[in-house]
ROMI-28773 format. One record per residue: x, y, z of N, C-alpha, C in turn; residue in three letters. Coordinates in steps of 0.2 Angstrom, whole numbers, plus 5000, padded with zeros to 4 digits. Layout:
<atoms>
+------+------+------+------+------+------+------+------+------+------+
:   nX :   nY :   nZ :  caX :  caY :  caZ :   cX :   cY :   cZ : code :
+------+------+------+------+------+------+------+------+------+------+
:    X :    Y :    Z :    X :    Y :    Z :    X :    Y :    Z :  ala :
...
+------+------+------+------+------+------+------+------+------+------+
</atoms>
This chain:
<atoms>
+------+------+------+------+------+------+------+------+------+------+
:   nX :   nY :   nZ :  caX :  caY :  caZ :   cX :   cY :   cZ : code :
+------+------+------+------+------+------+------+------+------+------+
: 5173 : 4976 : 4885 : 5176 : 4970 : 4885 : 5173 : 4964 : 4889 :  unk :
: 5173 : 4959 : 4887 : 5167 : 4952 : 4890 : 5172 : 4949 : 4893 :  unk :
: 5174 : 4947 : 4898 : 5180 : 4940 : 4901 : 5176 : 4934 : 4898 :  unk :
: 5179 : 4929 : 4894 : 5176 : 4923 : 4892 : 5178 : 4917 : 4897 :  unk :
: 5175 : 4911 : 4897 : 5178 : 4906 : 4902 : 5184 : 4905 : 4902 :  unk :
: 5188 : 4905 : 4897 : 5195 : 4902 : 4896 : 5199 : 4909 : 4900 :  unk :
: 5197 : 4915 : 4901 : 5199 : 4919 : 4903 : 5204 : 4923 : 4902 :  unk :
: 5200 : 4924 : 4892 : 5202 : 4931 : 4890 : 5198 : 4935 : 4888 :  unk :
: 5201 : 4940 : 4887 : 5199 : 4947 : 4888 : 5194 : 4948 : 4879 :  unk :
: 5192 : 4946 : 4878 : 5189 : 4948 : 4871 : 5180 : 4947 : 4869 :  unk :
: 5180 : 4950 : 4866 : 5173 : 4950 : 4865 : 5172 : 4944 : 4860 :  unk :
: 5164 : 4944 : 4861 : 5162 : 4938 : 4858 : 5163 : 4937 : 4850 :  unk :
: 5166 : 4931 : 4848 : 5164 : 4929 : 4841 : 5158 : 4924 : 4838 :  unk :
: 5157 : 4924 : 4830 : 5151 : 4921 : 4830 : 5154 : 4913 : 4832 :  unk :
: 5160 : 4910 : 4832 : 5160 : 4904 : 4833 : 5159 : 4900 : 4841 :  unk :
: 5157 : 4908 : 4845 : 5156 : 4905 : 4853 : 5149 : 4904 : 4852 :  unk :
: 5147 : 4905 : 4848 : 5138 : 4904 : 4847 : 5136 : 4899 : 4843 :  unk :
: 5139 : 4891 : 4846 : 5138 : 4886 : 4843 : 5132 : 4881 : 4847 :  unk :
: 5129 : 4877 : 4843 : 5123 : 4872 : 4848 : 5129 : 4866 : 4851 :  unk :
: 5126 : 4866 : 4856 : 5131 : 4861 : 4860 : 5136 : 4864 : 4867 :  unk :
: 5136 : 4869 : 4864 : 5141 : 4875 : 4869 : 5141 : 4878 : 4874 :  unk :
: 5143 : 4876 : 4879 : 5140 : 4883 : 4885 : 5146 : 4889 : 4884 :  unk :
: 5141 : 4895 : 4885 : 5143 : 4902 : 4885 : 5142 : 4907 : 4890 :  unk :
: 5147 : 4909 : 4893 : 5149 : 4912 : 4902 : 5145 : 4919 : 4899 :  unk :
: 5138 : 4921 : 4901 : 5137 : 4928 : 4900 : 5135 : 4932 : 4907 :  unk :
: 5139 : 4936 : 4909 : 5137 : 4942 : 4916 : 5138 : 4934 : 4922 :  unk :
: 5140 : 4930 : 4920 : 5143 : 4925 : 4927 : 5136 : 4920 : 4925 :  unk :
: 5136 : 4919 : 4920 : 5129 : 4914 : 4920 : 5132 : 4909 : 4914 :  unk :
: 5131 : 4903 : 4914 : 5131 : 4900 : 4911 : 5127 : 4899 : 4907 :  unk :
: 5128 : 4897 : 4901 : 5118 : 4897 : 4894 : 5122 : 4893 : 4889 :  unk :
: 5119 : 4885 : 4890 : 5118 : 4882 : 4886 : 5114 : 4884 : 4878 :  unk :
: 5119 : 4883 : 4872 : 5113 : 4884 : 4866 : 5112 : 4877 : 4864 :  unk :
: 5105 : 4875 : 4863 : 5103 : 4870 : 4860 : 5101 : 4870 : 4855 :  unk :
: 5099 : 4874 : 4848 : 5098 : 4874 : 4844 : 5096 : 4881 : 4840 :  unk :
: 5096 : 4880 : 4836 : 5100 : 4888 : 4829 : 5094 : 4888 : 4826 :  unk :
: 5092 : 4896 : 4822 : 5086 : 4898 : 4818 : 5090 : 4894 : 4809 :  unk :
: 5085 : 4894 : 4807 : 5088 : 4892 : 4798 : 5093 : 4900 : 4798 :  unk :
: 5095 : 4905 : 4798 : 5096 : 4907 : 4798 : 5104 : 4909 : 4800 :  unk :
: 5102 : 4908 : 4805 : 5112 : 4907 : 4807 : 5115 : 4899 : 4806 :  unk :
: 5110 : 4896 : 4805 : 5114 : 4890 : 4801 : 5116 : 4890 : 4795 :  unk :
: 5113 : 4895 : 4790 : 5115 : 4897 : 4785 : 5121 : 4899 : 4786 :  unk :
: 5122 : 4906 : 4790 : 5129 : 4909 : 4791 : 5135 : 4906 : 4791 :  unk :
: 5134 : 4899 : 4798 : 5137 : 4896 : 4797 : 5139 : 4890 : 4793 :  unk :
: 5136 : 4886 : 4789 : 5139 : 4884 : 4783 : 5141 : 4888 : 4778 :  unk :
: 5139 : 4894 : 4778 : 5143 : 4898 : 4774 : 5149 : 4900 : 4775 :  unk :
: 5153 : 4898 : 4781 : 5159 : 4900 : 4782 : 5163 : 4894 : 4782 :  unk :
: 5157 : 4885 : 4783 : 5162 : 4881 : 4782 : 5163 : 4878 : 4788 :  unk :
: 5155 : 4880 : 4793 : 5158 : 4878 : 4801 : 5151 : 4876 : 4801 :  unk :
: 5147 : 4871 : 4800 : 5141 : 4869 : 4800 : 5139 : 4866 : 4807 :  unk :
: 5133 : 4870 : 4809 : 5130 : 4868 : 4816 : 5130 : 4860 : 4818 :  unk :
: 5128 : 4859 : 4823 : 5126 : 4852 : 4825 : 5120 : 4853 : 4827 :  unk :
: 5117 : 4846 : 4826 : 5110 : 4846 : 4825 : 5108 : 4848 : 4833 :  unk :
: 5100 : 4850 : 4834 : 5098 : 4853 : 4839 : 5096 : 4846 : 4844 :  unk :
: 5099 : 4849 : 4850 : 5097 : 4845 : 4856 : 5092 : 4847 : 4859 :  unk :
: 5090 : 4842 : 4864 : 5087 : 4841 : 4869 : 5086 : 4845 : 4876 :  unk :
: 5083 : 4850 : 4876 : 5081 : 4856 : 4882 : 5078 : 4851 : 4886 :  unk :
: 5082 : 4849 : 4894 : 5079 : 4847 : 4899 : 5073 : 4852 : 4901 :  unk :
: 5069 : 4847 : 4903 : 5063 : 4851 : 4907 : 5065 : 4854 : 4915 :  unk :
: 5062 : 4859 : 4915 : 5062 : 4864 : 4921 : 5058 : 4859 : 4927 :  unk :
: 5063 : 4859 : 4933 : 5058 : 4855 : 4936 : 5052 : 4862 : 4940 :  unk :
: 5056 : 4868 : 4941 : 5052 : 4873 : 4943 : 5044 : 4874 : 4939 :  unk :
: 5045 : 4874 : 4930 : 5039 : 4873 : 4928 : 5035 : 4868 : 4928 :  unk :
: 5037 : 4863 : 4929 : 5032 : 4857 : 4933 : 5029 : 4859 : 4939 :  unk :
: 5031 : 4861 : 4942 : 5028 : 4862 : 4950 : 5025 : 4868 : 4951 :  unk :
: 5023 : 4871 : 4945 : 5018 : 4877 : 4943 : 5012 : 4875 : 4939 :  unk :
: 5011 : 4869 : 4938 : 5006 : 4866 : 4935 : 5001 : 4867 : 4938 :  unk :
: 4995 : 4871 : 4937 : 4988 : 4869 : 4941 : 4987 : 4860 : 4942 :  unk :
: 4984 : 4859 : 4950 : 4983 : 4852 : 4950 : 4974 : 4856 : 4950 :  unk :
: 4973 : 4847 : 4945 : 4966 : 4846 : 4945 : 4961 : 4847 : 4953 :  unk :
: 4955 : 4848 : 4953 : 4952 : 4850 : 4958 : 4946 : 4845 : 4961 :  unk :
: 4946 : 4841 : 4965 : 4941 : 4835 : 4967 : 4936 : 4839 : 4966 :  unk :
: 4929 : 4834 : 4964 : 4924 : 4837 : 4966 : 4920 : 4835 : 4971 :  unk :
: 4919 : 4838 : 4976 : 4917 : 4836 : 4981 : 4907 : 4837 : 4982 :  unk :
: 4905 : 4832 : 4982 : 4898 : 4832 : 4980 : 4892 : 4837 : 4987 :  unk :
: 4897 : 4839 : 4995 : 4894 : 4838 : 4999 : 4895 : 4845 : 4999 :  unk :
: 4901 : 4849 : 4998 : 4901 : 4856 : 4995 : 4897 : 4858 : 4991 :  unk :
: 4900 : 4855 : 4987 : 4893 : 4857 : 4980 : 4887 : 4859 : 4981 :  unk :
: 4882 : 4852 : 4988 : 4877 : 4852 : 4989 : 4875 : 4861 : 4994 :  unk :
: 4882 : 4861 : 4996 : 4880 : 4868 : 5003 : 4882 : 4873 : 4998 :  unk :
: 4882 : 4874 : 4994 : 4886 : 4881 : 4992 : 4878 : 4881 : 4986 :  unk :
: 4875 : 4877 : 4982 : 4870 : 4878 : 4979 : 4865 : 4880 : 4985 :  unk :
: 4862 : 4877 : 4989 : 4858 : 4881 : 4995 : 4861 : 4886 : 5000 :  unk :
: 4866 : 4889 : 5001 : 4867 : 4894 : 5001 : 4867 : 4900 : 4995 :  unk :
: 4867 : 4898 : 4991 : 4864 : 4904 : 4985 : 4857 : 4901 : 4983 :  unk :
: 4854 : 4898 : 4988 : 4847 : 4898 : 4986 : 4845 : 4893 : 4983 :  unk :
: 4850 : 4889 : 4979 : 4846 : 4884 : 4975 : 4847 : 4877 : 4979 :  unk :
: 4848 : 4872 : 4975 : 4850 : 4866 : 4975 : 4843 : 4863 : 4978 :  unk :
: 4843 : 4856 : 4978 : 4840 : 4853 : 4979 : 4836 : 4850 : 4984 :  unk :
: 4827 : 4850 : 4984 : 4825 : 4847 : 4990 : 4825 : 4843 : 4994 :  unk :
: 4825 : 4843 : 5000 : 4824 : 4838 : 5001 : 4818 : 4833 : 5002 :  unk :
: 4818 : 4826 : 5002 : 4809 : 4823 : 5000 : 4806 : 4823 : 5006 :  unk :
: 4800 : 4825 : 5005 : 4794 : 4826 : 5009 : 4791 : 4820 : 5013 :  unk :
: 4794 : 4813 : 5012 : 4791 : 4809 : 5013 : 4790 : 4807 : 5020 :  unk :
+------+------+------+------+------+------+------+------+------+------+
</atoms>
């Protein structure tokens, strides 16, 4: 048996699994934002048709996992080519 928000004792039905809806799972709250063609069929087959799909906030944690681009630093470049040997000489003048 599931405890649901409203706090009864019943297992889930399909009309708790609407878009729009928060649903209390293992003490978590889970927004559904949108349906496969699939169970949107089901449910217009019963007469209870979904509502269109929203809008998933962005993760600010997955933003802050973004690689930042990397400067190129021209003075590096130059030391790290002449320590493996290459890069450029200097003029002889």
């Amino acid at each position: 048996m599931v405890i649901k928000q409203d706090g009864s004792q019943m297992p889930f039905e399909p009309t708790d699994f609407r878009v729009g809806l928060d649903i209390g799972i293992c003490g978590r709250s889970i927004r559904i934002y949108d349906a496969d063609q699939y169970t949107r069929e089901f449910f217009e087959n019963m007469g209870q048709p979904q509502a269109d799909a929203q809008h998933c906030p962005e993760d600010s944690f997955a933003n802050s996992c973004k690689p930042i681009p990397q400067k190129k630093d021209p003075e590096l470049l130059e030391f790290l080519e002449k320590k493996l040997g290459g890069g450029r000489r200097p003029s002889e003048k």
